[in-house]
N, C-alpha and C positions, 0 to 999 in steps of 0.2 A: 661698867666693867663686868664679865661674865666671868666668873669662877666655874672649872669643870670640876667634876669629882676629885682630880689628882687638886686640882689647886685646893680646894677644900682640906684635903689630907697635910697637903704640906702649908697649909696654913695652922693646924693641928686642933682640926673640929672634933669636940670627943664626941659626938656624937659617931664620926665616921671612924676615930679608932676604935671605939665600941664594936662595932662589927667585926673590924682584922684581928681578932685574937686566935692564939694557935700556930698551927704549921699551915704556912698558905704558898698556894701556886701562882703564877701569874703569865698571866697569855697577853704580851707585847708586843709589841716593834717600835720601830725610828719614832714615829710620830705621838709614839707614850710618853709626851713633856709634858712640863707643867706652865706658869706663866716665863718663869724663867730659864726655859729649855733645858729641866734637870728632867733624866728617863724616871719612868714611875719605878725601875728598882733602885734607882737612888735615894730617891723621897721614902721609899719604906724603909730601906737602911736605917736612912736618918731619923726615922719614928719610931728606930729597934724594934721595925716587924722583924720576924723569922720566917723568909723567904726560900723554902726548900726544893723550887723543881718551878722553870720556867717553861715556857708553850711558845712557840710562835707559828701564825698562821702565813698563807700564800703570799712567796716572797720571803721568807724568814723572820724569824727573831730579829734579828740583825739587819733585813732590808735587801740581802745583795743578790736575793734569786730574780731573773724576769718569769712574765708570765708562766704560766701551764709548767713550772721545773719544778718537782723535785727535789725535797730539801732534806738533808739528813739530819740524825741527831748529833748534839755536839755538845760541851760546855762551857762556860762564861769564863772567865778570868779567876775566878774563885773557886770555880770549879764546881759551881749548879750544875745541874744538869739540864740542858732543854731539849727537850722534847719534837719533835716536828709534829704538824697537824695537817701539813699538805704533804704526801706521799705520789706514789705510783698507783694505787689503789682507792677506790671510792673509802674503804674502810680507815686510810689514816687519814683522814680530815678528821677522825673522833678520837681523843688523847683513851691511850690505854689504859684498862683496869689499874696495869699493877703501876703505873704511873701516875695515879691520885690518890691510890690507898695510902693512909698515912695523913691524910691530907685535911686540915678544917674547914678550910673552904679554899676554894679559888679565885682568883682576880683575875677581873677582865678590864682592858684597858684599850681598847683601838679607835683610831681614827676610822671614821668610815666618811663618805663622800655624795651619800643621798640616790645611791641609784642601786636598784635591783642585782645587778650585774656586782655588784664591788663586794668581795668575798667574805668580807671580814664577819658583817654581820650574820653570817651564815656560820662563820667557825663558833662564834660567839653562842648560835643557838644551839650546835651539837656538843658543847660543851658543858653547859646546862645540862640537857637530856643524860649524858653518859655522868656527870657529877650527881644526879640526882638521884640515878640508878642504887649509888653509894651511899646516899645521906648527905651525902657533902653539898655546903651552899655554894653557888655562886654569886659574886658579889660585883656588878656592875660599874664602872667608874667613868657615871654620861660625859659627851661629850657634843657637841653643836652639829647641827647637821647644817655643812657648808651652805646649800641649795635654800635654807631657809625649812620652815614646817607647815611653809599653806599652799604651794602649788602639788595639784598630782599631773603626771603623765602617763600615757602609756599605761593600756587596761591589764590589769593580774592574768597572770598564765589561764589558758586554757588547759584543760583537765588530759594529763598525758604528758606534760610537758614539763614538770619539775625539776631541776637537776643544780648543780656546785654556783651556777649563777640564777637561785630563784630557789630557796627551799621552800620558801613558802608564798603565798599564792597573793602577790602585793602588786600597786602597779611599779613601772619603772620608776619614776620618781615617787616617792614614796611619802615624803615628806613627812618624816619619824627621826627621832633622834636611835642610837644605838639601843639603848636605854628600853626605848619604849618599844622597840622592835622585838629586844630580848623578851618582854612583858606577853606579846603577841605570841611568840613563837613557843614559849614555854608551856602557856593556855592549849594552845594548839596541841601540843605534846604531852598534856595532862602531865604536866609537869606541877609539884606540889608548889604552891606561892609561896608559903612559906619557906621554900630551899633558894628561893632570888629574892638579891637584895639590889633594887638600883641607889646607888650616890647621884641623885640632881645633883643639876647646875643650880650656880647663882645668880642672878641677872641675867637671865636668856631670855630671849623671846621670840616667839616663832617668825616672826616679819623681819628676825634680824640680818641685814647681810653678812657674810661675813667680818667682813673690815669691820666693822659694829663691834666686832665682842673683845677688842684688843686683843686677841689671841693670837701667839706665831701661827706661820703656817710653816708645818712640815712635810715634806713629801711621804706621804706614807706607801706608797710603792715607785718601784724608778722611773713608773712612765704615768706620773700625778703630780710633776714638777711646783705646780701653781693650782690657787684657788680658780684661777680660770680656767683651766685644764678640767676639772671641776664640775667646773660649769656648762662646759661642752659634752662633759663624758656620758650623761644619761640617752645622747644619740651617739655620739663619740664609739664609743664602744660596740657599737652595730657592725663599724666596719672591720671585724674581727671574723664575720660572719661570712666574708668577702674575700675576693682575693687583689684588694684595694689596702695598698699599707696606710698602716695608722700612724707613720711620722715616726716611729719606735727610735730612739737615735738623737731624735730633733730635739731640739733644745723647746717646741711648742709642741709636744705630741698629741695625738688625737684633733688640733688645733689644725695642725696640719696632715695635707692627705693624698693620696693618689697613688696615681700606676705608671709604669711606661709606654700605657696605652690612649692614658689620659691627657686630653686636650682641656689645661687647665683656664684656657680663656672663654672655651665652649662652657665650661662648666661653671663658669665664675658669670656666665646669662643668665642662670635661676637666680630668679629673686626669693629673699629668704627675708623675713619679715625680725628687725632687731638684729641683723649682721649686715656685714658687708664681706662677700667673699673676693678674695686677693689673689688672681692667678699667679704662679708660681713654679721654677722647679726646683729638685731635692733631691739627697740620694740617700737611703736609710743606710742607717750602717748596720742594722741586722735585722732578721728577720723576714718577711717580705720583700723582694726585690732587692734586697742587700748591695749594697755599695753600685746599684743601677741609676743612671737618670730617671725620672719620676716627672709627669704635668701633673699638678693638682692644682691647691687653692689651701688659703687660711682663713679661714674662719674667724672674722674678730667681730665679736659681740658687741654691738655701740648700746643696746637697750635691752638691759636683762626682762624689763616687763612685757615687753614684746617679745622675744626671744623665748621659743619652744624648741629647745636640743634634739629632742627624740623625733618630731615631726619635721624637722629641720632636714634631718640626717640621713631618714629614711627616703625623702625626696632629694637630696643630694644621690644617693646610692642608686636611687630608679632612673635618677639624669647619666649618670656614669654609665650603665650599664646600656640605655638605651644610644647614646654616645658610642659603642664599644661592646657592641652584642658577641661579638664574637671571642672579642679577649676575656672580658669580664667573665665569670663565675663565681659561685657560692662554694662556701666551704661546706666539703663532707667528711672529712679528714676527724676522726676522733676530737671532741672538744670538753674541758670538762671532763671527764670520765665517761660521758655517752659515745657511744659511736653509731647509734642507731637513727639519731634525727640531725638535720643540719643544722648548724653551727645557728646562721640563723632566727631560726625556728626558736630553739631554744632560747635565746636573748628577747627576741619581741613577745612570746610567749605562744607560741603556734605558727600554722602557718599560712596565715590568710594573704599577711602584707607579702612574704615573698612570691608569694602564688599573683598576686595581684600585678607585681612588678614583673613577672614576665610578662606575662598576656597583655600589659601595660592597659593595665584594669583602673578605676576611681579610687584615689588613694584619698580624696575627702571622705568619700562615704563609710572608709574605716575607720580614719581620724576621728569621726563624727561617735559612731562607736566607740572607741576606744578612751575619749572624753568620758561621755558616759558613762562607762563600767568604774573609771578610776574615779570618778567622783562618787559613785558607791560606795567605793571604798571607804569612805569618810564615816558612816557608820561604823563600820567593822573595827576601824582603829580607836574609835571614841573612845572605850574601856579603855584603854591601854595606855593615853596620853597625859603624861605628865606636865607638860607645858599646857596653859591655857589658850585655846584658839582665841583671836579677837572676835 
């Protein structure tokens, strides 16, 4: 059985009430449960923390924003105040001065979902940075990274390419818990060690599947229904980059995919190594092609060890496109707060792979690369890892 940070608290480990002393902040949402789906401002309640000022990142506090919105400030039931951390501006993803002063430390708490792209760990790191500014600690509350913590995909951004999905220079899958991410990103940011505090898990191990750790699963944004969702999203989220809906709506998002240009039986002939694709049609109900007929495919993963999402996806997207040269496009469209690189670009971290899928260039011989660089990786993260590799 894995015990997260939160379960540790509300099992009442003093070593971990040691830490929460004082006025503290905490940066949430839906998926901040413990084993028995109490939110982490319940559990502090019931430990008679004093909880004076909540946070929540992309999507809300609360859960109820979609993607790239927008979210205002507002208050709990009691009349916290929270804060938003995803704005209109690259500037409010970092909680404001006068909204930590006061503060002893802050709590962090979110689910994250093992891929570069998922924002959470990124609010996570500017929140560190701007608490630290202060003196004020942050205080980490780990939790399991769905994907497990020994596969990487997809090579770290190329230099120029930075932005809301990739602050720091990791591959796609990343295979880090929160925890050890915040550990990375803080280093990075000469950030003092002694102003972070991670709470490990108990019983975790990096080879573990999900289902393994008895923990619920909660949707921690609207379109992360399921741990298989999940499981897809580390290519899944590529087609954001596209003008290929990502199923937004669907009861299997990112699972399921396509356009009204998409001939989902043509595209369900790539063989995909650990899936089987399911031609299919669909009609999103927002978003993309909104309430339009749609040909795609679903994506249903028989062999997760087989099964590479990222290189899956990215040859799903160069089958679509050469399928539908004419409909298909890439997004240029503001993404993220950039407006200056495509959508893209910014996700796989440069732009070699889309450059390659026009010209219908060898997408092994970047694959081939892009292995390499992320198994690099594995260095760079060592210091930081709190789990033991096998």
């Amino acid at each position: 059985m894995t015990l997260t940070g939160l379960d540790r608290l509300a099992r009442g480990d003093e070593d971990v009430l040691a830490l929460l002393r004082g006025k503290l902040g905490l940066v949430a949402h839906p998926a901040s449960v413990d084993r028995r789906l109490r939110h982490t401002r319940e559990v502090m309640r019931a430990a008679g923390l004093e909880v004076t000022a909540l946070f929540g990142p992309e999507h809300g506090y609360g859960g109820e924003a979609q993607d790239m919105i927008g979210v205002d400030d507002a208050r709990d039931r009691d009349g916290t105040p929270i804060h938003t951390l995803y704005g209109e501006r690259y500037e409010d993803l970092s909680p404001r001065r006068e909204h930590l002063e006061g503060l002893d430390a802050i709590v962090v708490d979110l689910a994250d979902v093992g891929a570069r792209y998922y924002t959470f760990v990124w609010t996570c790191a500017l929140v560190i940075e701007a608490a630290s500014q202060l003196g004020i600690r942050t205080i980490v509350l780990d939790r399991p990274n769905p994907l497990g913590g020994m596969r990487l995909e997809g090579a770290p951004q190329r230099p120029g390419y930075r932005s809301f999905v990739g602050l720091h220079d990791v591959p796609v899958r990343h295979g880090m818990t929160v925890g050890e991410l915040a550990l990375l990103a803080a280093h990075e940011r000469g950030v003092d060690r002694r102003l972070v505090e991670i709470v490990t898990m108990q019983g975790w191990s990096r080879a573990m599947r999900f289902e393994e750790t008895g923990l619920p699963w909660v949707l921690p944004s609207p379109n992360m229904p399921t741990v298989d969702t999940a499981r897809v999203y580390p290519g899944g989220c590529l087609l954001e980059g596209t003008n290929l809906s990502e199923g937004r709506g669907q009861t299997r998002p990112f699972e399921i995919f396509g356009a009204p240009f998409v001939d989902g039986r043509a595209l369900a002939e790539l063989p995909i190594e650990g899936a089987i694709l399911r031609p299919l049609t669909f009609s999103p109900t927002f978003h993309k092609h909104a309430k339009t007929t749609c040909g795609g495919v679903q994506v249903h993963v028989i062999d997760e060890a087989r099964f590479r999402p990222y290189e899956a996806y990215v040859r799903l997207i160069a089958r679509a496109r050469a399928l539908a040269p004419d409909a298909f496009r890439w997004r240029t469209e503001r993404y993220e707060f950039v407006d200056t690189i495509p959508a893209f670009d910014l996700l796989t971290g440069g732009p070699e792979l889309r450059e390659a899928i026009d010209r219908g260039g060898d997408l092994d011989a970047l694959f081939a690369t892009d292995r390499a660089e992320a198994e690099a990786f594995r260095g760079r993260r060592a210091p930081f890892l709190l789990y033991a590799e096998p």
